[in-house]
N, C-alpha and C positions, 0 to 999 in steps of 0.2 A: 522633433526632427533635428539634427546636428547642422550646423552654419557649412555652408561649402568648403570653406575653409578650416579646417582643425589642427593648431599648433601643438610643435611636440611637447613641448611644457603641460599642454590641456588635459592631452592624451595619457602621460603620464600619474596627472593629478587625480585624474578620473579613474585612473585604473587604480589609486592610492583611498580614494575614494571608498570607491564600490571593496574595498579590502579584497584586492586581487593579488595574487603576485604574477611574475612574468608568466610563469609557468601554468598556472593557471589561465588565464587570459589566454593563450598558445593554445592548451588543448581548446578550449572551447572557441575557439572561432577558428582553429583547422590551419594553425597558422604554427611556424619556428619560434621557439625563443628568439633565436638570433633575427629573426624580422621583426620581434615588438620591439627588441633591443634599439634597433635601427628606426623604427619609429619612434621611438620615444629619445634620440639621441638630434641634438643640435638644437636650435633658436628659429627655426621657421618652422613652417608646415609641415604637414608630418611625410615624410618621402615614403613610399610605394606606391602598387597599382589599384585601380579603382575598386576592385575586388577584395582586398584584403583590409583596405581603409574601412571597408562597408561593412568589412565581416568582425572587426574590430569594433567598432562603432554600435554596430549592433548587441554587440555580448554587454557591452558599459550600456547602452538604453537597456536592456532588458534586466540590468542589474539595481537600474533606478536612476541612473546619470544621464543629469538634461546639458547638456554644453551650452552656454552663453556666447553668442557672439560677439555682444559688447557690453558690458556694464556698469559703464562710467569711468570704469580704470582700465579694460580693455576684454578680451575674452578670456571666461573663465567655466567652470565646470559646477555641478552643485548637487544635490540629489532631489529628487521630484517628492515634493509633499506627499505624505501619503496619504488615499482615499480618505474622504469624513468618512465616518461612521452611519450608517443607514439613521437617519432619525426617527423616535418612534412618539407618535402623535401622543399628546397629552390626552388624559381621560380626565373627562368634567364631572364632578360627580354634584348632583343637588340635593 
């Protein structure tokens, strides 16, 4: 789940990340270029309404992108390891 707060740098990163471009990102969360544009422009949080933050948000998690709150240097973006592999029980043979 994404930290309440997600900066436009994050948002950016993340969608740099998941190898999105605006346009991309736009169709699938039902949103304008020029409103990712706008989120993703200035040094604080990301500006719009809760609805489009969410709809954004959600297209980067379901692409593999975990947002960091904080990480020692501050918050940052990263991709989610992906599943292990089902393990398969060794055979003992006598």
């Amino acid at each position: 789940m994404a930290p309440a707060r997600i900066l436009a740098h994050q948002l950016k990163a993340a969608r740099t990340l998941a190898r999105l471009d605006q346009q991309e990102l736009a169709d699938r969360s039902g949103l304008s270029v020029p409103t990712i544009k706008r989120m993703e422009a200035g040094d604080g949080p990301i500006r719009g309404n809760y609805e489009s933050v969410a709809a954004v948000v959600a297209v980067l998690e379901e692409a593999g992108i975990e947002f960091i709150a904080e990480n020692g240097g501050g918050p940052g973006v990263r991709l989610r390891a992906p599943p292990a592999p089902p393990s398969i029980p060794s055979v003992r043979r006598s």
